[in-house]
C-alpha positions in Angstrom: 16.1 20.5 -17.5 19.8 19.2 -16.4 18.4 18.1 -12.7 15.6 15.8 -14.7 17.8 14.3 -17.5 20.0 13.3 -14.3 16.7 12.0 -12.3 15.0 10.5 -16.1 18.5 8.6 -16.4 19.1 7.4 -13.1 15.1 6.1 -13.3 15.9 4.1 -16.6 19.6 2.8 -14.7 17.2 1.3 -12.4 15.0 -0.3 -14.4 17.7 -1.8 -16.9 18.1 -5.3 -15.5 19.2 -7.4 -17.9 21.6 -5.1 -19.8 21.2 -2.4 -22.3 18.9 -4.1 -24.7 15.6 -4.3 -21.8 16.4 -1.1 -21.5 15.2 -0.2 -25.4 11.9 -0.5 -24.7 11.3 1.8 -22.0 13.4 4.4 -24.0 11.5 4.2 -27.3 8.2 4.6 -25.5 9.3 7.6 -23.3 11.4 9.1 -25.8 10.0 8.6 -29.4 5.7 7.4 -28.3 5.7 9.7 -25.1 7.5 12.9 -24.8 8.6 13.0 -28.8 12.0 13.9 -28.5 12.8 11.5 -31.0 11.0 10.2 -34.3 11.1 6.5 -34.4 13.7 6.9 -38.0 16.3 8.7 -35.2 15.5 6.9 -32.1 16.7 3.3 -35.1 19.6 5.3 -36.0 20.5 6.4 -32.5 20.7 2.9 -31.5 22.5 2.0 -34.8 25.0 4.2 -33.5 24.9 3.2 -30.4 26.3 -0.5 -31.8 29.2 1.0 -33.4 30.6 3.4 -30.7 32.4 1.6 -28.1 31.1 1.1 -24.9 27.2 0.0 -23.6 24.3 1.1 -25.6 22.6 2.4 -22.6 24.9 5.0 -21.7 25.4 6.1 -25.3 22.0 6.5 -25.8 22.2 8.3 -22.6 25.2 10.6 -23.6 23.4 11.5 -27.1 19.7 12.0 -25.8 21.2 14.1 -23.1 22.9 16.2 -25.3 19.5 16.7 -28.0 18.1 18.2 -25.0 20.5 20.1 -22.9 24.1 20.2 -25.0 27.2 19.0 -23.0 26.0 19.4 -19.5 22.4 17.9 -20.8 24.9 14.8 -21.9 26.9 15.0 -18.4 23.8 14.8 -16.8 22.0 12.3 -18.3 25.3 10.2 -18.2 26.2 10.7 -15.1 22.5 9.6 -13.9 22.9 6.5 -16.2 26.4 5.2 -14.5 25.7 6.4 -11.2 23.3 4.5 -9.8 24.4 1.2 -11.8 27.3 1.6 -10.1 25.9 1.8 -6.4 23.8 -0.8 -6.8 26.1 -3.1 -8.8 28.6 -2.6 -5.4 25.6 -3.5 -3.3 24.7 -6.6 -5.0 27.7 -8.2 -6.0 28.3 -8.2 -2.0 25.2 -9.2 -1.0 24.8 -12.4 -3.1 27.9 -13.3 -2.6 26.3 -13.3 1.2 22.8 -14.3 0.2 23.3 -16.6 -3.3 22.2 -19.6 -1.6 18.4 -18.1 -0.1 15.2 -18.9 -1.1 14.5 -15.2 -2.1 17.3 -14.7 -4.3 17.1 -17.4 -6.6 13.3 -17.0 -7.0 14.4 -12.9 -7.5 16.8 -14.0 -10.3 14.4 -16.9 -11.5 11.2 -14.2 -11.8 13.9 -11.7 -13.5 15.9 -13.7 -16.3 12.4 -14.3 -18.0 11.2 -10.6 -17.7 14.6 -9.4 -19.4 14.6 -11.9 -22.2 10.7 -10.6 -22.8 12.1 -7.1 -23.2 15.0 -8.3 -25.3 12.7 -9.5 -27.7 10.3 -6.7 -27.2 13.3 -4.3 -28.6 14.2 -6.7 -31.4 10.3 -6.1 -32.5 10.8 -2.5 -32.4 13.8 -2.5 -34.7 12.1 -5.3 -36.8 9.1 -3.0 -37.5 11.5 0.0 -38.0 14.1 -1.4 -40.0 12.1 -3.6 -42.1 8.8 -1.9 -42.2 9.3 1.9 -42.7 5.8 3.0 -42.6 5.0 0.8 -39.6 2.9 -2.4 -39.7 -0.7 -2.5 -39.6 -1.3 -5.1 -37.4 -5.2 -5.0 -37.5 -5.0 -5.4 -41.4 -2.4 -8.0 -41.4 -4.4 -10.2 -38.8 -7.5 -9.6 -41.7 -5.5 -11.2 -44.0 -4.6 -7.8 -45.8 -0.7 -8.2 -46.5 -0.7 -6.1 -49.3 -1.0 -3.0 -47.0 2.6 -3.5 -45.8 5.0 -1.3 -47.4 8.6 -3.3 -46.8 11.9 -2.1 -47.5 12.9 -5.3 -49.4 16.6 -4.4 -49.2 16.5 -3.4 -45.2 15.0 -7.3 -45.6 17.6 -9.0 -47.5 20.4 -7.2 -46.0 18.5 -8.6 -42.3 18.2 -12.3 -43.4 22.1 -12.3 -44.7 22.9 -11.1 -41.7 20.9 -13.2 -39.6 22.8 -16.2 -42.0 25.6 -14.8 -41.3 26.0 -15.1 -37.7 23.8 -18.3 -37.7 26.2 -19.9 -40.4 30.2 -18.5 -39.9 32.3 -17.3 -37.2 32.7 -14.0 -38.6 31.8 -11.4 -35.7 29.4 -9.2 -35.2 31.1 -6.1 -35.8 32.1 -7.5 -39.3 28.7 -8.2 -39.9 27.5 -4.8 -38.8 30.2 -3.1 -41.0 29.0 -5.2 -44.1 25.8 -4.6 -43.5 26.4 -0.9 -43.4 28.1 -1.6 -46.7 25.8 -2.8 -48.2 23.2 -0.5 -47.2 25.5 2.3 -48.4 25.8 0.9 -51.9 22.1 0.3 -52.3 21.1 3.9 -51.4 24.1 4.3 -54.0 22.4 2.5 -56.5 
């Protein structure tokens, strides 16, 4: 079990161009939709988590999901197989386009790849949209009928969302303040 969180890790390393948020994607559909490790409630508050320990959300999902499965080495493993190979290849390709920056190849590479990893950026802010906001999932097939009134919302989980969202749109307060008072004010509603 340790050899394949190392190999499962290093496979998702590989994969994550575009920083930690492509990587959310391919993580919720191996780890919550195909193995079931997770429930889709743990796999929102993993990532939650994630954002408020320091350091890059790929390697503390890595560090967590490594230790559900295999306890401290589980989390060495799946770790190490995260950082490892990001770090070969990151060596690798700094060097080589400082070399090759200027070829035809590289630039269409980066021009085909930029697009892909904002796609799977928004792909993961979907995911937490429909978990955050939409507990019991959203029935897509009803909506599209015209059948709203079979979404069940978490109307706080929504207002709490679009302060945020003015938030950061609207001030120069940071992002961790925003995620703290957020996390306020979800506290004090489950309080109320």
């Amino acid at each position: 079990m340790i050899f394949s969180l190392l190999l499962r890790f290093s496979g998702y390393s590989l994969l994550c161009i575009g920083g930690g948020y492509v990587l959310i994607p391919l993580l919720f559909a191996d780890l919550v939709q195909r193995r079931g490790i997770l429930l889709p409630q743990e796999f929102l508050n993993l990532v939650s988590i994630a954002q408020l320990t320091p350091g890059p959300v790929g390697i503390n999902v890595a560090t967590f999901t490594g230790y559900t499965e295999g306890g401290f080495w589980g989390s060495f493993a799946a770790t190490l197989g995260f950082v490892l190979p990001t770090l070969i290849l990151a060596s690798l390709a700094v060097a080589g386009l400082r070399k090759y920056r200027d070829s035809w190849f590289v630039r269409g590479l980066m021009k085909g790849v930029h697009p892909v990893a904002v796609g799977m950026i928004c792909y993961a802010a979907l995911i937490f949209l429909q978990l955050s906001l939409f507990p019991q999932g959203i029935p897509w097939k009803q909506c599209f009928a015209g059948n709203v009134a079979a979404l069940h919302v978490d109307w706080i989980a929504c207002a709490i969302f679009l302060l945020a969202l003015g938030v950061l749109l609207k001030t120069k307060i940071s992002a961790l303040g925003v995620i703290l008072g957020g996390a306020a004010l979800g506290a004090l509603s489950a309080l109320l």
